[in-house]
Rosetta silent file (secondary structure, phi, psi, omega in degrees, C-alpha in Angstrom):
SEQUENCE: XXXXXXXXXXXXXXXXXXXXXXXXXXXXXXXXXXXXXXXXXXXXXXXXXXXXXXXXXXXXXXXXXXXXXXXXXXXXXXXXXXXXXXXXXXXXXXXXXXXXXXXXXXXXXXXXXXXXXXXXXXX
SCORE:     score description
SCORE:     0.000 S_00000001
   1 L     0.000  125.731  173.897    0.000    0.000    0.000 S_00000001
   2 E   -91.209  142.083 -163.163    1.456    3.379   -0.941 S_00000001
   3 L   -80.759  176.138 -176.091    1.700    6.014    1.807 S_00000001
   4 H   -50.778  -29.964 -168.331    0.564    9.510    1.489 S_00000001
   5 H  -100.106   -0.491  171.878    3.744   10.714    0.702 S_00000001
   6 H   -72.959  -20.686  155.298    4.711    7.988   -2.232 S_00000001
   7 H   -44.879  -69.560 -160.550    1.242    9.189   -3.742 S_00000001
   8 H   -37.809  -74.349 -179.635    2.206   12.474   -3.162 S_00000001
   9 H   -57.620  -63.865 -155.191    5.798   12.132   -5.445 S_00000001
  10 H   -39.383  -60.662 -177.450    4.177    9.739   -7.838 S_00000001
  11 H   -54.488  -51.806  153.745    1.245   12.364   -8.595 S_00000001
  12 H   -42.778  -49.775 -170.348    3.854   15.048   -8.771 S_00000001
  13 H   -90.852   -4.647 -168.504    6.397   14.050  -10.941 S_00000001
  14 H  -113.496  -29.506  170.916    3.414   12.616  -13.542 S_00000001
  15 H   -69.376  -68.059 -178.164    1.658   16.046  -13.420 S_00000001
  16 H   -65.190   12.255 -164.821    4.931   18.111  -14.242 S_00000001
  17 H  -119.971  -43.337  178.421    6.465   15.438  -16.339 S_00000001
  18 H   -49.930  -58.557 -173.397    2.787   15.570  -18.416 S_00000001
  19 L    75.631   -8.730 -179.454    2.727   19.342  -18.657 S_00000001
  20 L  -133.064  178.885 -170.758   -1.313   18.901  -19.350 S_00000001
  21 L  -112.423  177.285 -170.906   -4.479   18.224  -18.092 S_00000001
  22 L  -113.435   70.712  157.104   -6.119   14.516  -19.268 S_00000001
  23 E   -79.596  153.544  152.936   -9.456   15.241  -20.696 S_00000001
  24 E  -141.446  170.772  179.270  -11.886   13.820  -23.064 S_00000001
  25 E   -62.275  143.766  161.321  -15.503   14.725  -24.633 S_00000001
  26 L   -82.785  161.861  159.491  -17.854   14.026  -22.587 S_00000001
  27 L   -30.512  -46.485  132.169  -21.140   12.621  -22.735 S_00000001
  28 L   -72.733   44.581  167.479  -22.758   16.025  -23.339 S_00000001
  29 L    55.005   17.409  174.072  -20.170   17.526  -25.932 S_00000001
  30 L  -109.633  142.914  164.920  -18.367   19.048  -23.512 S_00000001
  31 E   -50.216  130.888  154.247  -14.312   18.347  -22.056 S_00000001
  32 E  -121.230  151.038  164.439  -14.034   16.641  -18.655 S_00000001
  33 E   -54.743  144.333  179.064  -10.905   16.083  -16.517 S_00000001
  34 L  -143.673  137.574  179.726  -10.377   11.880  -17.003 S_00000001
  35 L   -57.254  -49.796 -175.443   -8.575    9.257  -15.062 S_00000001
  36 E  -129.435   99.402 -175.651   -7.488    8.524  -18.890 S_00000001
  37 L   -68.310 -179.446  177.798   -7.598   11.232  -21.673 S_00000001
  38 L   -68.902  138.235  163.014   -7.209   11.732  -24.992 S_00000001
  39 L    75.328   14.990  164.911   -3.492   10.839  -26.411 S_00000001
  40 L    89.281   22.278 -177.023   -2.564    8.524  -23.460 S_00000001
  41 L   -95.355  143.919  164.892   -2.743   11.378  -20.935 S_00000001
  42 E  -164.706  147.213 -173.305   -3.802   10.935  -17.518 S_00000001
  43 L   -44.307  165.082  179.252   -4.894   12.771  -14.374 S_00000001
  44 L   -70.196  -22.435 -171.671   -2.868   12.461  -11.045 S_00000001
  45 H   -70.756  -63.873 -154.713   -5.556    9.840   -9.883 S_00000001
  46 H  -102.273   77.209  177.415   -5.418    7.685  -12.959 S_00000001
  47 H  -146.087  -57.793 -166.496   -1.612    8.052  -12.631 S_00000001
  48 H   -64.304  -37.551 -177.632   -2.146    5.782   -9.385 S_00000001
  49 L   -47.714  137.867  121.670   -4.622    3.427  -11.230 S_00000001
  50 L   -49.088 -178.203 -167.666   -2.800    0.557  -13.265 S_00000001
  51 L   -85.316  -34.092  178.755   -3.280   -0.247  -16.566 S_00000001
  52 L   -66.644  -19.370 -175.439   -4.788   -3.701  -15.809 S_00000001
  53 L  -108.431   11.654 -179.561   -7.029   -2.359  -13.182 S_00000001
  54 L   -79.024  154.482  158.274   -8.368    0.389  -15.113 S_00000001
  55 L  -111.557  146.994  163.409  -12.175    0.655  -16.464 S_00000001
  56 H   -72.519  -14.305  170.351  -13.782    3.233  -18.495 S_00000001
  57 H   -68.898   -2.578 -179.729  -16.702    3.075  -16.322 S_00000001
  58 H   -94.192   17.227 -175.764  -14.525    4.635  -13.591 S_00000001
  59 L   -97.610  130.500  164.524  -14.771    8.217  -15.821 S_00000001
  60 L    91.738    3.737  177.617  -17.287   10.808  -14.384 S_00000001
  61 L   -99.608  124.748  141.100  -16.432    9.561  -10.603 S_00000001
  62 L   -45.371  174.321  168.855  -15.043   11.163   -7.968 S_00000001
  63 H   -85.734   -5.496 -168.781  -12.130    9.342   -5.786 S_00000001
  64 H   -87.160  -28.446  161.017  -14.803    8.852   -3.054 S_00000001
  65 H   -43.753  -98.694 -160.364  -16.763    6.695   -6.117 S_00000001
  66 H   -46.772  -38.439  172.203  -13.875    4.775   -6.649 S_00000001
  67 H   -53.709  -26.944  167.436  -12.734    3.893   -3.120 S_00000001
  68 H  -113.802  -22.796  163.648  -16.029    1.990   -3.098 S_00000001
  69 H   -80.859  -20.720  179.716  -17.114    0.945   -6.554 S_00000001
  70 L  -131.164   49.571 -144.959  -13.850    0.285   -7.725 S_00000001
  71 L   -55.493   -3.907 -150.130  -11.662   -0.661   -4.266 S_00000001
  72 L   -93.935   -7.804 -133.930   -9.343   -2.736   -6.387 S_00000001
  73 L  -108.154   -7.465  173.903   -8.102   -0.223   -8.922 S_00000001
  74 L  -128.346  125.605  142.152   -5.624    2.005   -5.980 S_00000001
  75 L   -67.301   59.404 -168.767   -2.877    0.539   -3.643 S_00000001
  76 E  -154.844  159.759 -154.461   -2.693    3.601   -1.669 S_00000001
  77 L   -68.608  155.609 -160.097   -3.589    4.268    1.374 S_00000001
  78 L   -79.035   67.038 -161.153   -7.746    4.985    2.145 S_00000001
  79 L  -141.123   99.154  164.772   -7.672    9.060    2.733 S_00000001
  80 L   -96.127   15.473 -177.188   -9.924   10.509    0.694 S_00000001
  81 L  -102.540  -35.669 -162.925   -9.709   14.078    1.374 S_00000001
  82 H   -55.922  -63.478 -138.021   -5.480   13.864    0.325 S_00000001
  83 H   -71.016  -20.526 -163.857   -6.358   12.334   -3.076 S_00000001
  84 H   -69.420  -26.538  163.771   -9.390   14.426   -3.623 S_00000001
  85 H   -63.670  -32.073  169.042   -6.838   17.560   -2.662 S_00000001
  86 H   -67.436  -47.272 -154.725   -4.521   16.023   -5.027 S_00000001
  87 H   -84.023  -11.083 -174.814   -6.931   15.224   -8.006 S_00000001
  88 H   -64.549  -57.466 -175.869   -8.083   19.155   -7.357 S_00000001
  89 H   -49.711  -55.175  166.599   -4.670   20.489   -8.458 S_00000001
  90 H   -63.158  -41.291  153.779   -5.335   18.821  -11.956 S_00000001
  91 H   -32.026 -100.179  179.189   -8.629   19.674  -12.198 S_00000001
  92 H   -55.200   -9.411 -145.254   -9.606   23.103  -10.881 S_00000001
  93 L  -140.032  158.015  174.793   -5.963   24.536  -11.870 S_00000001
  94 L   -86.370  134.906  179.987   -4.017   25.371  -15.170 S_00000001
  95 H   -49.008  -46.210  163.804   -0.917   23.367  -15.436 S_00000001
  96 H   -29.162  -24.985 -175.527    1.752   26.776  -14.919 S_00000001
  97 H   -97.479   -1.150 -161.365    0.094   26.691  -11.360 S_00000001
  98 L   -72.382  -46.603 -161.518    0.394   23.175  -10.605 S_00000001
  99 H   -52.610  -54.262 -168.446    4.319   23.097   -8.866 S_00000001
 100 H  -113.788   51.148  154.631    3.135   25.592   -6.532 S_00000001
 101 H   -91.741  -64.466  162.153   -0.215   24.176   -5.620 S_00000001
 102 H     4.147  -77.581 -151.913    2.042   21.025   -5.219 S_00000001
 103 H   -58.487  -61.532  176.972    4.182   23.016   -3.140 S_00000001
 104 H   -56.199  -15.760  170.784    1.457   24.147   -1.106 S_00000001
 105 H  -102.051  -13.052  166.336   -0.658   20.786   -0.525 S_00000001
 106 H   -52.223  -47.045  167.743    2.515   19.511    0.390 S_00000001
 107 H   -55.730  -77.425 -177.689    2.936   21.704    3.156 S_00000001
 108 H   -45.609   -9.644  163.622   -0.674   21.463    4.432 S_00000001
 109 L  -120.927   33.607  177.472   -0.065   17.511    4.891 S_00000001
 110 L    37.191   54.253 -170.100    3.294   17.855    6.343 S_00000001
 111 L  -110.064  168.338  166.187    5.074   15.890    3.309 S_00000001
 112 L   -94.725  105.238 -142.829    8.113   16.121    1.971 S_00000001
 113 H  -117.719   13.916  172.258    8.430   18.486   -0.924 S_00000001
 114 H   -69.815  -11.416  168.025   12.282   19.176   -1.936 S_00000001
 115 H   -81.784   -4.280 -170.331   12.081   16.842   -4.941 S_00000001
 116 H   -84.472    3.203  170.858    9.534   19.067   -6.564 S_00000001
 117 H   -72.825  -19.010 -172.663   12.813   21.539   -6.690 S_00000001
 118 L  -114.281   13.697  167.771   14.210   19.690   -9.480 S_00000001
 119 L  -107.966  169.112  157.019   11.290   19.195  -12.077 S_00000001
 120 L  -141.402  157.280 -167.630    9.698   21.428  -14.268 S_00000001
 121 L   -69.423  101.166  166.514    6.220   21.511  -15.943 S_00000001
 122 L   -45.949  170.222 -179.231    7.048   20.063  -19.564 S_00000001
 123 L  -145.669    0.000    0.000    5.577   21.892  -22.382 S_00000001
């Protein structure tokens, strides 16, 4: 089971190594944030997912949705306020702001956040 802070770098270095957010059309014509986007892209959540345990039926869920409809699909530890503060930073935020949203949910869960000194958000 990975602890809050191996989430934490995992989710990090896969946002800033991505440089984008992982959307696809939606149901209604419109873009939604996706565990797994268009062009092999994918949110810090469905960063944590494998490939084998992924579904497409897990699209249009929250992480509190998955922790019970899909329990099998995260090895990480059951705190469902971190990842939903995690999966926020890809969501709600433009990728230029993500490092120091990072920086800042980092703080607020007392993790350790000196490797996020040596990436930068690809482009």
């Amino acid at each position: 089971m990975k602890t809050r802070q191996e989430i934490f770098e995992i989710g990090a270095r896969h946002l800033l190594n991505q440089g984008e957010r992982s959307e696809r059309l939606g149901k209604t014509g419109d873009m939604f944030c996706s565990y797994r986007g268009d062009e092999g892209r994918k949110c810090v959540i469905g960063a944590l997912i494998p490939d084998d345990k992924y579904d497409p039926n897990m699209e249009e869920r929250g992480v509190y949705s998955l922790l019970i409809d899909f329990p099998e699909c995260l090895d990480v530890v059951d705190d469902e306020f971190f990842l939903t503060s995690l999966q926020q930073i890809h969501d709600r935020n433009l990728p230029i702001s993500w490092k120091e949203k990072l920086y800042n949910l980092g703080k607020e869960w007392n993790l350790d956040t000196s490797f996020l000194d040596s990436l930068e958000l690809s482009s």
